[in-house]
C-alpha positions, 0 to 999 in steps of 0.5 A: 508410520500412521497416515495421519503422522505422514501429512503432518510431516508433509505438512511441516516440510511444506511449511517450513519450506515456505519460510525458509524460500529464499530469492537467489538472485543476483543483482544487476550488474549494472548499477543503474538498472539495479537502481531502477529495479529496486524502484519499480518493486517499491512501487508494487503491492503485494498482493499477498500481504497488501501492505508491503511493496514486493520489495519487502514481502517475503510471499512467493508471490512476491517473489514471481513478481520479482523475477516477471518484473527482472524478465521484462526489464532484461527483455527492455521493456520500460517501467511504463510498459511493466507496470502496464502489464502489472496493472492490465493483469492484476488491476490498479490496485496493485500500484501503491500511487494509483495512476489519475484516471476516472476510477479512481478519481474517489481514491484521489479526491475523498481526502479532500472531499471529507476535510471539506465538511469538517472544516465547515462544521468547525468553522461553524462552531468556532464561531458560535462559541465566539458569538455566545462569548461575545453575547455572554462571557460568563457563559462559557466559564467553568465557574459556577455562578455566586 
């Protein structure tokens, strides 16, 4: 077989050995720790994919964080703890609901710093609109003049 064949099959088995990876864990036994589990994974992003939990994504990183998230919780750590040491590892941006802190503090406020301004323009025009209406009905119309 020619060089180039043999990666291109190697190629093809890497590939398709990513999607087939499949997670072959068990779930907790108990009930109330499979609960919080599958909790604190919907509250972490992928790193990879960005807009899934680690729940959902089926990225093998999303995967290691599965299993780093099960170790701690099996070592008894809380889920302050684990997402301590997600957010201390990977930054605050791997929470989907960032925590209030004076970093972002701009991702918390700009929604309402931005509606802000636009209720302003909005109200100001409305009320120039009723003004000249009030000044001048016909100015407003879409008829034209006779």
């Amino acid at each position: 077989m020619h060089v180039t064949h043999r990666l291109a099959l190697l190629l093809l088995l890497l590939i398709g050995a990513q999607a087939t990876a499949i997670e072959n864990v068990a779930p907790f036994e108990d009930p109330a720790m499979q609960e919080r589990y599958e909790h604190i994974v919907k509250e972490l992003r992928c790193l990879v994919c960005q807009n899934e939990s680690i729940a959902d994504s089926n990225a093998l990183l999303a995967a290691d964080l599965r299993r780093e998230v099960r170790e701690m919780m099996v070592a008894g750590r809380s889920d302050a703890e684990i997402k301590d040491f997600m957010v201390h590892r990977y930054g605050e941006w791997i929470l989907f609901r960032p925590r209030l802190l004076p970093q972002t503090w701009l991702l918390w406020f700009a929604p309402v710093l931005l509606l802000l301004p636009g209720v302003f323009i909005a109200t100001h025009v409305i009320r120039n609109r009723a003004r000249l209406y009030r000044d001048d009905p016909g100015e407003l119309t879409d008829e034209p003049d006779a």
